[in-house]
N, C-alpha and C positions, 0 to 999 in steps of 0.2 A: 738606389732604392731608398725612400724612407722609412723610417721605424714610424709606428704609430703608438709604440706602448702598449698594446692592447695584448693581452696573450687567453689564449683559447683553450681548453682542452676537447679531445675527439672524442667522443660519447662510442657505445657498444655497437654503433651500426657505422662507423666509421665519418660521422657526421662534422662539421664544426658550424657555427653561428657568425656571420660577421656582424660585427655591431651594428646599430639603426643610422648613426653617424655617419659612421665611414660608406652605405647604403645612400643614405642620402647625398651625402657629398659627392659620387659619383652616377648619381641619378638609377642605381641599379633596383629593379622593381620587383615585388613578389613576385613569382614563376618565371622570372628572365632567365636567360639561359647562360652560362659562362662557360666558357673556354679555359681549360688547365692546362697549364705546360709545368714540363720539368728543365730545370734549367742547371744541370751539377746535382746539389742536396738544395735544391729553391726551389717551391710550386710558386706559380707565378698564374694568378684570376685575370682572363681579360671579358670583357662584354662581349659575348658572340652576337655577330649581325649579319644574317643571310643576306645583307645589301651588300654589304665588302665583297663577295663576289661579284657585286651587280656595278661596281664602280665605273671599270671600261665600259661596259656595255652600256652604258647610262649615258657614259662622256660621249661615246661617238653617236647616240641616238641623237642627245640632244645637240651636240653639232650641227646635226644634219637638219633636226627642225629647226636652229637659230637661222642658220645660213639661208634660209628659205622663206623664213617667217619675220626675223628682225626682233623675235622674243628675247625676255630674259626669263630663261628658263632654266628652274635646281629641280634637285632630287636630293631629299636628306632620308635617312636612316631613321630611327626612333629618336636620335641625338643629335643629330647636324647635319649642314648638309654636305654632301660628300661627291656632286658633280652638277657641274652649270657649265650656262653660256649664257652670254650678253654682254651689256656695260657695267653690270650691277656687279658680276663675277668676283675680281678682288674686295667686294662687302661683305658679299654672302658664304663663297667658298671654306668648308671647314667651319664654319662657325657654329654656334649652337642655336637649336630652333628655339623661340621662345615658349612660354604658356600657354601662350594660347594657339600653337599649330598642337602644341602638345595635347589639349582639350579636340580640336580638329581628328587628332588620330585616335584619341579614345573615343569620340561617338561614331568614328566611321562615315565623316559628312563628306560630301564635296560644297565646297563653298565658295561663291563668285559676290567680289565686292560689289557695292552700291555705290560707285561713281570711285573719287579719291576719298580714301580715310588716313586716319592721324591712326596706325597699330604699331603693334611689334610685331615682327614678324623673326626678327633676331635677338634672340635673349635680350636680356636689357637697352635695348636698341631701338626706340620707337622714329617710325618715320611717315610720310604721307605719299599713300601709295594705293594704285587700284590693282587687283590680284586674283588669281581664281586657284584654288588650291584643291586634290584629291588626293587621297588617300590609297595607298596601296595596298592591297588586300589580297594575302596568302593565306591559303589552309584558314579563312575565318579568322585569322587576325590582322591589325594592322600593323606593318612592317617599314612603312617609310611612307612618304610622302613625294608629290609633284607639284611645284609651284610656279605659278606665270606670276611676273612683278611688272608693275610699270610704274615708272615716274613723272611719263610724259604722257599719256594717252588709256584711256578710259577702257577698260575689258570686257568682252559679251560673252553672250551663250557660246561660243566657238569658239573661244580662249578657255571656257570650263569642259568644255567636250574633248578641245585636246590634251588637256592635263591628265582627262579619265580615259582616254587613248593609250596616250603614255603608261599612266599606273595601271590599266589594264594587260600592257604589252607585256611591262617587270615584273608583274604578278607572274605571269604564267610561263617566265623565263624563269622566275625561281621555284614555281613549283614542278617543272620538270626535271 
């Protein structure tokens, strides 16, 4: 574990403040939810993400639409993504979504490129790519993300309809 120097005291309601830094640096946002563990005499904060459930379930869907379809098809969390299939997979897999999927999940859009563009689609990682991307939507907010990429071949309305197929399906697998 690292030190960060920072030392806190717990206020009358058992509260403490993490810094705006350490916050940022870890992408963690007003109202997110964290997970506490005790670990000996250690509390230990992790990002709670109702997709971390959703990871197998995600992996074998999308297996089964690649195998079918010849897609390269992810699903990230609010932070990265956390299951694919296709060629793209060792790019994508794990990695973190960029700005602007992250703008994508705050308006709550589905959005189908205009032929190939020059985006990010991986945190600092811009590439030329056509894609259709939806948003996953539980309990009224969004929770993750589905994304079709291509590098070879142009995406249509039927490549955005199963993405919202898909984020439809994980919605309502995590909300029961």
């Amino acid at each position: 574990m690292k030190a960060t120097g920072v030392v806190r005291k717990i206020d009358e309601l058992g509260r403490i403040v993490i810094p705006k830094e350490i916050r940022r640096t870890l992408k963690i946002r007003d109202g997110e939810a964290l997970e506490i563990f005790v670990d000996g005499d250690t509390l230990k904060l992790r990002k709670f993400s109702s997709m971390e459930d959703l990871q197998e379930v995600s992996r074998k869907l999308l297996e089964a639409i690649a195998g079918n379809t010849q897609q390269n098809i992810y699903v990230a969390d609010r932070d990265c993504f956390i299951a694919g299939c296709g060629n793209l997979k060792k790019k994508f897999l794990r990695e973190n979504i960029s700005s602007y999927l992250e703008d994508v999940l705050r308006d709550c859009e589905n959005v189908l490129s205009d032929g190939f563009q020059r985006v990010e689609l991986i945190a600092d990682v811009e590439g030329e790519y056509a894609y259709a991307v939806s948003p996953i939507l539980a309990q009224g907010s969004a929770i993750g993300l589905v994304l079709i990429v291509s590098k070879e071949k142009e995406l249509h309305d039927e490549d955005l309809q199963m993405t919202n197929i898909v984020a439809q399906f994980l919605a309502k697998y995590v909300e029961e």
